[in-house]
C-alpha positions in Angstrom: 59.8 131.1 145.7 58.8 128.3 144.0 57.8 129.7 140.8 61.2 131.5 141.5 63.3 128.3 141.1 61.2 126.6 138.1 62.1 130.5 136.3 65.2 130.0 136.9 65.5 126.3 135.6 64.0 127.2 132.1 66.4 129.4 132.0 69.5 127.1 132.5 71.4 126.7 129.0 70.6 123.1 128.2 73.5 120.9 127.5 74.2 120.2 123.7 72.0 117.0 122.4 74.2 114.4 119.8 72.8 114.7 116.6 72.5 111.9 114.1 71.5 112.3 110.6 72.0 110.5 107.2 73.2 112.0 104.5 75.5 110.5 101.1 79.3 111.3 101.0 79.8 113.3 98.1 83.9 114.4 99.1 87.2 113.0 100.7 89.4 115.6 101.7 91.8 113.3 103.8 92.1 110.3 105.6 89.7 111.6 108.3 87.9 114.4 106.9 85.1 114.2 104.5 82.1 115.8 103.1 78.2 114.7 103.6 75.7 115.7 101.8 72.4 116.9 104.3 69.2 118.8 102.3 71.6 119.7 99.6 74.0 121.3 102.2 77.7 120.0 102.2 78.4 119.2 106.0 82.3 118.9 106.5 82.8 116.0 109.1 86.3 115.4 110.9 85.7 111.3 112.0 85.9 111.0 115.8 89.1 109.7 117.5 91.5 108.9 115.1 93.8 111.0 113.0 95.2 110.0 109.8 98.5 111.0 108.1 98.7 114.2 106.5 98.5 114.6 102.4 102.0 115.4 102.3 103.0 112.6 105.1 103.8 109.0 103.9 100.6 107.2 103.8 98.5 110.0 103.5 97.5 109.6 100.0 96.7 105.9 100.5 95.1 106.4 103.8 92.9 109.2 102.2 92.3 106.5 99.2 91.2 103.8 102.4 89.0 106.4 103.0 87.3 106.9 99.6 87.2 103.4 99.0 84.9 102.6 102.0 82.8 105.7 101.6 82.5 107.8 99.2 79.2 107.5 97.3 77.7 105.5 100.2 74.7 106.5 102.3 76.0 106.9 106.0 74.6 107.9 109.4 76.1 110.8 110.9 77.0 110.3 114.6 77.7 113.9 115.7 79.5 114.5 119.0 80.0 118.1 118.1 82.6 120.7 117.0 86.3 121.2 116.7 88.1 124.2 116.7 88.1 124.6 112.4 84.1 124.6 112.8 83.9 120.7 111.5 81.6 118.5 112.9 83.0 115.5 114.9 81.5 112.6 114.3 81.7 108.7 114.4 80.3 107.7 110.6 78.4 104.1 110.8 79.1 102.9 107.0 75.9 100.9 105.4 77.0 97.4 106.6 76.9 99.0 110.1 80.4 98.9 110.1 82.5 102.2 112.0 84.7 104.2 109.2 87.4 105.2 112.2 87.5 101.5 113.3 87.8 100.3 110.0 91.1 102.9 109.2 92.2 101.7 112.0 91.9 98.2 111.6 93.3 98.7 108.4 96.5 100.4 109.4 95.4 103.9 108.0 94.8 106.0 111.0 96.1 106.2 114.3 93.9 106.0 117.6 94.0 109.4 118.7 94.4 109.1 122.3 95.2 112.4 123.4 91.2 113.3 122.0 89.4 109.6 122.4 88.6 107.4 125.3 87.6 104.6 122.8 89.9 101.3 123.8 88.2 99.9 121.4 90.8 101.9 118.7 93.5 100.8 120.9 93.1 97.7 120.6 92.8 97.6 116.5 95.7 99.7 116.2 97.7 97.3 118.2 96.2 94.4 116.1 97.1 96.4 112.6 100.7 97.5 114.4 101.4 93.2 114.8 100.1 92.9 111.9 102.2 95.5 109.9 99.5 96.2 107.8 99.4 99.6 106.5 101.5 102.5 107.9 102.8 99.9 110.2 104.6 98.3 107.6 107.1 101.3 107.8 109.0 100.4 111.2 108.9 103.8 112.3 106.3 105.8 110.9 105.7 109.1 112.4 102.4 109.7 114.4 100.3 112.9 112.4 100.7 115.2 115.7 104.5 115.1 115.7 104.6 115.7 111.6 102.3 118.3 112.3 104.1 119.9 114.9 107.9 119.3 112.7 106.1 121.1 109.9 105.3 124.3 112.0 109.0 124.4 113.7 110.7 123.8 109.9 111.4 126.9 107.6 109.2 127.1 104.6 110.7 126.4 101.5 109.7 126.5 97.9 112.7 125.3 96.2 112.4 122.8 93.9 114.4 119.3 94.7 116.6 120.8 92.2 117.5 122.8 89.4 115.5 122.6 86.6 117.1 121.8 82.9 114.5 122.2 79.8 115.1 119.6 76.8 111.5 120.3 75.3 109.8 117.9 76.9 107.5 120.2 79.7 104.2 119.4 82.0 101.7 121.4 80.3 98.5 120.6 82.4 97.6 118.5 85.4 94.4 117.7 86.5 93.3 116.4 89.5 90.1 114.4 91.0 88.7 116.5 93.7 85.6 114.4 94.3 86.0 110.8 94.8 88.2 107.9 94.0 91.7 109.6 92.5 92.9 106.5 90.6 92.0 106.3 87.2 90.5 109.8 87.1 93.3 112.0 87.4 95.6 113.0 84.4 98.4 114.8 83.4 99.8 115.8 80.0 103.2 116.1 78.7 104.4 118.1 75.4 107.6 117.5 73.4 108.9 120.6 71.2 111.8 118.5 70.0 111.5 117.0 66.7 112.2 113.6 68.0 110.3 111.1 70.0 111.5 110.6 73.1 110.8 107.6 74.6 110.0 107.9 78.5 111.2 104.6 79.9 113.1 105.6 83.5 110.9 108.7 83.2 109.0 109.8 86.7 106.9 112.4 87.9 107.1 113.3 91.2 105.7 115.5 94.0 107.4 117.8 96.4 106.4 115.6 99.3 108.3 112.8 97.2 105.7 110.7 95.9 106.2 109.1 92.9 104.8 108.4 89.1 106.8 106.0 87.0 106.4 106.4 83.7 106.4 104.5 80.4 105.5 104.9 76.3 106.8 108.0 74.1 105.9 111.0 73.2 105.6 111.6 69.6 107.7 114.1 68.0 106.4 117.8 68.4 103.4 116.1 70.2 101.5 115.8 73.4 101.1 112.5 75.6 97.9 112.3 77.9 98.6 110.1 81.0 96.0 108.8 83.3 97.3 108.2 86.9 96.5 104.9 87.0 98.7 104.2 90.3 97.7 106.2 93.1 101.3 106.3 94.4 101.3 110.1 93.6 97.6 111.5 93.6 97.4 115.3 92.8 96.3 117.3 95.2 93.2 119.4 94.8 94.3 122.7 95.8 97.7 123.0 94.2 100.6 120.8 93.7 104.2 120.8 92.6 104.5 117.9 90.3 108.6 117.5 88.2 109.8 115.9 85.2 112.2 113.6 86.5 114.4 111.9 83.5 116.1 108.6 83.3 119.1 110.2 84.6 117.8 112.0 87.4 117.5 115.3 85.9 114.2 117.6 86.5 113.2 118.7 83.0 109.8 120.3 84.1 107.6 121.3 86.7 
């Protein structure tokens, strides 16, 4: 009987063991998802208990920036808690000043505490903080928790029309090119062409997205010539897997997309 039992206890499934690793951050793609780098395997990691806003919500490009600039490039210790249902790992990430990356969006009015999913009162309390504070997404007096965009977004029809029609004077969008690894600001470009055979100056000019992020723009482009412009403003990153970027003149007409 005895050996019976102690059979029967080896072969009880043994309850899943919270990893921890180290490993460099080599991507960002969102506010709370990223990519680290483990024995030259990319491990996609979805940060424990908070949720950011979406890429095409307001504040998702800056919180995904927030992000980046806290760390990518950095060596971090992976505190994995397990798996959600897209196959990411969940994971607290401990930055190298031993600081917590979903605190610190938090704290910095990026990210949201996501209490349906975290028992950390720790992120209630620094969301509360950044809310006084209006720093952040809190500086919008009713921003829109990710959950209830997300769920808006699945009840809306899909559309794909343009914000409106689309009137070509020669001057087009002839290549964008977006960052996908790291820090988009200053590394992201996109290049205009002008057919016409006169400059046209681009002062009241703006690119802009279909989530309605904007680029203001500024110079001329030369007569039957092309203007490269870096985004040096990351009020309108590109995204990485496709985007619909218009020509916007100074009158409010869209000349390209």
């Amino acid at each position: 009987m005895i050996r019976l039992i102690a059979l029967l206890i080896l072969l009880l499934p043994v309850p899943a063991v919270a990893e921890e690793f180290t490993g460099k951050v080599v991507a960002i793609t969102d506010g709370d998802t990223i990519k680290v780098l483990r024995d030259r395997e990319e491990i996609k990691i979805r940060l424990e208990g908070i949720d950011c806003p979406e890429s095409h919500q307001a504040f998702g490009n800056k919180a995904k920036q927030a992000t980046s600039d806290l760390a990518f490039g950095e060596i971090v210790t992976v505190q994995a808690k397990g798996k959600d249902r897209y196959g990411r790992v969940l994971a607290d990430i401990i930055l190298p000043d031993g600081k917590n990356l979903s605190r610190e969006l938090v704290r910095s009015g990026f990210a949201w505490w996501y209490r349906k999913y975290s028992k950390d009162e720790t992120l209630g309390k620094l969301e509360a903080e950044a809310r006084d504070a209006k720093r952040g997404l809190w500086a919008d007096p009713n921003p829109i928790p990710p959950w209830d965009w997300r769920h808006g977004q699945r009840m809306a029809p899909a559309t794909d029309a343009p914000p409106a029609k689309i009137e070509p004077n020669g001057v087009e969008i002839v290549a964008l090119l977006p960052n996908p690894v790291g820090r988009d600001r200053g590394h992201e470009e996109v290049t205009l062409a002008n057919s016409t055979a006169q400059e046209i100056r681009l002062h009241g000019w703006k690119l802009q997205d279909r989530a309605g992020n904007e680029f203001r723009l500024s110079g001329s482009i030369p007569a039957k010539g092309k203007l490269p412009i870096t985004m040096t403003d990351p009020s309108m990153p590109l995204n990485n897997d496709g985007d619909d970027v218009f020509l916007i003149d100074a009158n409010g007409t869209v000349r390209s997309k």
